[in-house]
C-alpha positions as CSV (number, residue, x, y, z in Angstrom):
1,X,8.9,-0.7,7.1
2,X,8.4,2.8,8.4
3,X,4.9,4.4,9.0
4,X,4.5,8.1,9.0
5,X,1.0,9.2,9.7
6,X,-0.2,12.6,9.9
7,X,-3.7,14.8,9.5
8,X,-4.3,17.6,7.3
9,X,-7.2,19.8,9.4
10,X,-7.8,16.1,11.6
11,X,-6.0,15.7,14.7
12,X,-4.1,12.2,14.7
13,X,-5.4,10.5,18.0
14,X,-3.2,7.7,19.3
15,X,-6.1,5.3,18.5
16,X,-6.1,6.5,14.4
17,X,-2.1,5.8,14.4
18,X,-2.5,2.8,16.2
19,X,-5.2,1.4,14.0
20,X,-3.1,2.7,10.4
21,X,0.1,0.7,11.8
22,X,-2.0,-2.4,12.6
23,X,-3.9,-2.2,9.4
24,X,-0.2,-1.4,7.0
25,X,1.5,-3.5,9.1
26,X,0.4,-6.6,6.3
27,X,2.4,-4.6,3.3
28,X,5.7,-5.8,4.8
29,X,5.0,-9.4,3.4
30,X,5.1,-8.1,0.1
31,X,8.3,-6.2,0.2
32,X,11.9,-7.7,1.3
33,X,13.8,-4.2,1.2
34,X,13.0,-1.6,3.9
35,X,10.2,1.0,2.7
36,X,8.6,4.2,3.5
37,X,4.9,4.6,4.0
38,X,3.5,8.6,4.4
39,X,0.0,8.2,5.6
40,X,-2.5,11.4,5.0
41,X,-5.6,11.7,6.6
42,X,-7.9,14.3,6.1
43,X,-11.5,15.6,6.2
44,X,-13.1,15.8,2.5
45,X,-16.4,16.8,3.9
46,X,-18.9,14.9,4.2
47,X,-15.7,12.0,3.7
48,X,-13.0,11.1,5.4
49,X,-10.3,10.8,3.1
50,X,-6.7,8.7,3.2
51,X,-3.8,9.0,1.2
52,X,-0.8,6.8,1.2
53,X,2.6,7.6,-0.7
54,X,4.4,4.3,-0.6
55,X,8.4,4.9,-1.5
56,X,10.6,1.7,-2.5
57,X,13.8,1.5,-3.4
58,X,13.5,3.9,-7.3
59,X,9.9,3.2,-7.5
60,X,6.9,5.5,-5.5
61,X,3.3,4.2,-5.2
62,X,0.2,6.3,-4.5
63,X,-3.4,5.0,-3.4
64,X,-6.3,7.2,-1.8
65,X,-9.5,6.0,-0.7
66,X,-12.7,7.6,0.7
67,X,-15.5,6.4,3.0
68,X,-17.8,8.5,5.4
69,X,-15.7,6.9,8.3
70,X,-12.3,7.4,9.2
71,X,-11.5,3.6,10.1
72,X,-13.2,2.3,6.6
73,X,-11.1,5.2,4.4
74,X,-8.2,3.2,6.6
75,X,-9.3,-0.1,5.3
76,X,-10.1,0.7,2.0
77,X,-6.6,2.7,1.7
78,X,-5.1,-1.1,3.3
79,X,-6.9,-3.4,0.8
80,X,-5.2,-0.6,-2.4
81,X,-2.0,-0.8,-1.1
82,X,-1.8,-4.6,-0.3
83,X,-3.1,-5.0,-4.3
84,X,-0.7,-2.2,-5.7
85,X,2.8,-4.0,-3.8
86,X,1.2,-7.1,-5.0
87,X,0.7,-5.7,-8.5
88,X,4.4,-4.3,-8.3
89,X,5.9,-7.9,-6.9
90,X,4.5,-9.4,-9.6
91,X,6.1,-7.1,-12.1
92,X,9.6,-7.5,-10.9
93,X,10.0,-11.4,-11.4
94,X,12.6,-11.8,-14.4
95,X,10.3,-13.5,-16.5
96,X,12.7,-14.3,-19.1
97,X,14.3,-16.9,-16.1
98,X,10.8,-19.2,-15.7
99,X,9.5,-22.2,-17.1
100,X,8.2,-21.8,-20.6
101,X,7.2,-24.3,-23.4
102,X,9.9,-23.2,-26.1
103,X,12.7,-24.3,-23.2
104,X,10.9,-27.8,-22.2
105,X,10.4,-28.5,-25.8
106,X,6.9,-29.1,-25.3
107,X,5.3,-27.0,-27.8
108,X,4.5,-27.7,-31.3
């Protein structure tokens, strides 16, 4: 997984990209293949404001979230993404290969 963080009008401190690489770092549990994570963060007065475009192998995932800190826009924008790969996981099990009743035989 690669993290790329940068402001729009905010100056990225060490600390902020620190904390957004600690915070992302949970996505890569979701995802097998290598990814691409572009991290926005920006002033939407009186908001912070972070923006994630998540890029997988043919499919691209966008989240933003809002708070009047910095570090909760960061959390919130953590808590979208984790749901969204989760979401997007879920989607790409063949579900025509599970367990079903018509194959046991136990409907009817």
């Amino acid at each position: 997984m690669q993290i790329e963080t940068y402001g729009q009008d905010v100056e990225v401190t060490p600390a902020l990209r620190e904390y957004v690489d600690s915070k992302l770092e949970r996505l890569s549990r979701h995802v097998d293949q290598p990814f691409t994570v572009r991290v926005q963060l920006c002033l939407d007065k009186p908001n912070h404001k972070a923006e994630a475009n998540v890029t997988l192998a043919g499919k691209a995932l966008h989240a933003d979230a809002s708070a009047i800190d910095m570090y909760a826009a960061i959390d919130l924008l953590a808590d979208k993404l984790d749901r969204l790969l989760l979401k997007h996981r879920k989607k790409m099990v063949d579900h025509h290969r599970g367990e079903s009743a018509a194959r046991d035989g136990s409907f009817g």
